[in-house]
N, C-alpha and C positions, 0 to 999 in steps of 0.2 A: 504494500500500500504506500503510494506515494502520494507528497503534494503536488500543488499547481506548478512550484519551480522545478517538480522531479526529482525532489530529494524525499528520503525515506519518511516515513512516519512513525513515531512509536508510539505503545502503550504502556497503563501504567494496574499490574492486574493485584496491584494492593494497598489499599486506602483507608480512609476511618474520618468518622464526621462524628458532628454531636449526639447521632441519635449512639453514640458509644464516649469512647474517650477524646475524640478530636474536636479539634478546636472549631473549625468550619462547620456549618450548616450544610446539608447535604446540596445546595444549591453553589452555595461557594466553594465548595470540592469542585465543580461541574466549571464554574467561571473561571479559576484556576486553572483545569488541565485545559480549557480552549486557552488561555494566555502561553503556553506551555508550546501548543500544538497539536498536543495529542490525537490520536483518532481513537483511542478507547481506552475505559478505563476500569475496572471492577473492585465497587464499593464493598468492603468486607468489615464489615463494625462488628466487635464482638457480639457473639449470642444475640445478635438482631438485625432486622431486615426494616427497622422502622423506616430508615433514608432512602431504601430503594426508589419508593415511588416517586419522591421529590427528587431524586438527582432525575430519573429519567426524564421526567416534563421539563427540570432545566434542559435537560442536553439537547431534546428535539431542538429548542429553538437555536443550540449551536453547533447543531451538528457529531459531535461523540455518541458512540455505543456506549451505552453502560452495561455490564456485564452484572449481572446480580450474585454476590456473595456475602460468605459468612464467615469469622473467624472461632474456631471452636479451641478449646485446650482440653486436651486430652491426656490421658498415662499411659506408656507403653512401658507395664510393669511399674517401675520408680522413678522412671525419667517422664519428664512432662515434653509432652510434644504437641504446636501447634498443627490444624487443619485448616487449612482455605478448603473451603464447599463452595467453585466455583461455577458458574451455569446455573445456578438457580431455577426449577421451574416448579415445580410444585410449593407456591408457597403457600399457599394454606395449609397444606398438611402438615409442613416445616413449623409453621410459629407455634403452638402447642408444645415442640419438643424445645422449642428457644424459649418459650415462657417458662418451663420449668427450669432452664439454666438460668434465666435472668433472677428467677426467685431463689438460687443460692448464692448469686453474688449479693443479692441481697440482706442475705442472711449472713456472710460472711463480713460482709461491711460491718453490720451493726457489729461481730464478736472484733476485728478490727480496734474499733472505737472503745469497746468496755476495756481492751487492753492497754487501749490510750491514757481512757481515765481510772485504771489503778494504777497506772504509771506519773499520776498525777495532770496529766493536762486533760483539760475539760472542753473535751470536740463532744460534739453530738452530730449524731448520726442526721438528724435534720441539715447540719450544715454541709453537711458530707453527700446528702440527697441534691442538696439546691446547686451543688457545683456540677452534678451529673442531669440535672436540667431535663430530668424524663425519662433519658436514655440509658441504658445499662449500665448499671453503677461498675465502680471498678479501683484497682488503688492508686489509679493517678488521680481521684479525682477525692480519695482521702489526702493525697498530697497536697491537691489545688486547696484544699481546705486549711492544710497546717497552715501553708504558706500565708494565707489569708490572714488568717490570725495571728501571723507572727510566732510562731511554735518552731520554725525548721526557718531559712536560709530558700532555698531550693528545691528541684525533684531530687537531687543528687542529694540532698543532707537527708530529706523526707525516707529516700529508700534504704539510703545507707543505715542510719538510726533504728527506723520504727518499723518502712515495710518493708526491705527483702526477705530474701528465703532466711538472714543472718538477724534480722532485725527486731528489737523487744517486743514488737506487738504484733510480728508476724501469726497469720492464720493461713494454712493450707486449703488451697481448692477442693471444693467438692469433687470425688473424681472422678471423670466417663474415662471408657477406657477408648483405645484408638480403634479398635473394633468398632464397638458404637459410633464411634466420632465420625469414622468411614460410609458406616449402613446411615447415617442421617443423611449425610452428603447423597450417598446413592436412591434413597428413598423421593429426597428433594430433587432426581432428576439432575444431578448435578457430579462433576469428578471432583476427587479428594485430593488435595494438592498438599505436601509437606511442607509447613512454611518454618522458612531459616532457619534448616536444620546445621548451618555452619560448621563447624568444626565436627561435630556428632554426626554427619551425615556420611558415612562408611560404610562399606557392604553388610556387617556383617547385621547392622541396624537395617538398613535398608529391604533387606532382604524377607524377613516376617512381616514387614508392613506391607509390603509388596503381594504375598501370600495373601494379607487380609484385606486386601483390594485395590491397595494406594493406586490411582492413576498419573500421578507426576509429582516434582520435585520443584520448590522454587528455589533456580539456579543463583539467580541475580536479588540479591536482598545487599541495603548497604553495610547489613553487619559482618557479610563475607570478604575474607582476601581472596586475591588472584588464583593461587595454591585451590581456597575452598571452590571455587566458581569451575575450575578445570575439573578437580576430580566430582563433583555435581554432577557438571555435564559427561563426564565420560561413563558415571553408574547410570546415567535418566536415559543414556542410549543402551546401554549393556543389558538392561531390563525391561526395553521397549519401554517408559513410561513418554509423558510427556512434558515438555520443560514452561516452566510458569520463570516470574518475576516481576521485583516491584517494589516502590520506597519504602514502604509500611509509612507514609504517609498520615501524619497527626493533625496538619495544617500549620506547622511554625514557617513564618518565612525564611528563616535562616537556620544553621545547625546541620548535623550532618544527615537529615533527611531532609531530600526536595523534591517535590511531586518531579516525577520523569527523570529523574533524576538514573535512571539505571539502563536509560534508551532500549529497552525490551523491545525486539522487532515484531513488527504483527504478522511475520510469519509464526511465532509460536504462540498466538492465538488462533491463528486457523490450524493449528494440529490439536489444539484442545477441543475447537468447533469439530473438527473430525470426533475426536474420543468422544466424546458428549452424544452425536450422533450413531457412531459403534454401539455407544451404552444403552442408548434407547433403544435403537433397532432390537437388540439382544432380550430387551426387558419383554418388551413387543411380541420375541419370537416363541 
């Protein structure tokens, strides 16, 4: 896919708006990748599909596909592994299984916050709601809150302290397992993509996910080196999958995520439009 001047186009097949942790409204996600260039883009907000509908009425009048997706977190065993459930087509059936993830981040939130305040600082979960603005709570947006109130510096003081996996008031996810994570994707009509699997993304990981259905790998994430991005791509051909990428896009303008930022060519969208099409046929048959 190219432009008017004949030079290439890319896409951007991983993003996040407010109806999750991103700063943009799912319409300014849209206004963005047209300043960008893009010819597509696939909105993936945590455990929620609430933006879909608004990025896509923006994009009509600018012309971008929007790709409907979903970011799930998953266990493969003790390791956490994200899933992009990209192609979205079945959504009604999907939000029922997203409403019940949204209802443990919820639940996680509040234990979060009790941990905050035996710790002494006095967050309420009310103000931890208001910074998530509707959309699927999460722990940047118990950060947005510290920060708020002058409790942390930062995200960087926020995780480092309170929420990482290391941090005093850390609380563990509720956990699907990658099974699961895979069969929602496929239920929704959609393939399961392994998102920024970096460093951890080696055959011998690769290879059970793959068995449980995995359809592709995102090769191009900006938390990857050069090193990660080569042997990606040389497992996502050795296993027939098919190759995704994308900023993981939050909406900062600056920092080291920027929308398009990974020039993804829209050839390996039209191999996913391929797989997506296999998978149906199949379901079909």
């Amino acid at each position: 896919m190219n432009d008017e001047a004949g030079g290439p186009r890319f896409v951007d097949l991983h993003t996040h708006s407010t109806a999750s942790d991103g700063i943009l409204p799912p319409e300014g996600v849209i206004e963005a990748a047209a300043r960008c260039g893009l010819a597509a883009l696939a909105l993936t907000d945590h455990d929620t599909i609430d933006g879909v509908r608004a990025a896509r009425q923006a994009a009509e009048r600018v012309g971008i596909r929007v790709i409907a997706g979903v970011e799930l977190s998953a266990f493969d065993e003790e390791r956490e592994v994200h899933v992009l459930a990209l192609h979205l087509s079945h959504l009604d059936a999907l939000e029922k299984r997203l409403a019940d993830l949204r209802v443990s981040r919820h639940v996680r939130a509040g234990k979060i916050v009790e941990k905050l305040n035996a710790l002494g600082i006095p967050l309420t979960l009310d103000e931890v709601l208001q910074q998530a603005n509707g959309g699927a709570v999460g722990r940047p947006h118990v950060a947005r809150a510290l920060i708020a109130r002058g409790f942390v510096a930062d995200f960087r003081d926020a995780f480092t302290r309170y929420l990482g996996n290391n941090g005093s008031a850390f609380v563990a996810k509720e956990r699907l397992s990658i099974q699961d994570a895979i069969g929602i994707a496929h239920e929704a009509g959609a393939i399961a993509v392994w998102a920024h699997p970096s460093e951890g993304g080696r055959r011998e990981r690769l290879e059970p996910l793959v068995a449980a259905g995995l359809d592709g790998v995102e090769i191009r994430h900006p938390s990857h080196s050069g090193e990660d991005i080569k042997r990606l791509q040389a497992l996502t051909d050795f296993f027939g999958l098919v190759p995704s990428g994308g900023s993981d896009w939050h909406g900062a303008s600056d920092g080291p995520r920027r929308l398009g930022m990974m020039n993804i060519p829209s050839e390996w969208l039209d191999r996913q439009d391929e797989r997506v099409a296999a998978l149906t046929s199949s379901t079909r048959g």
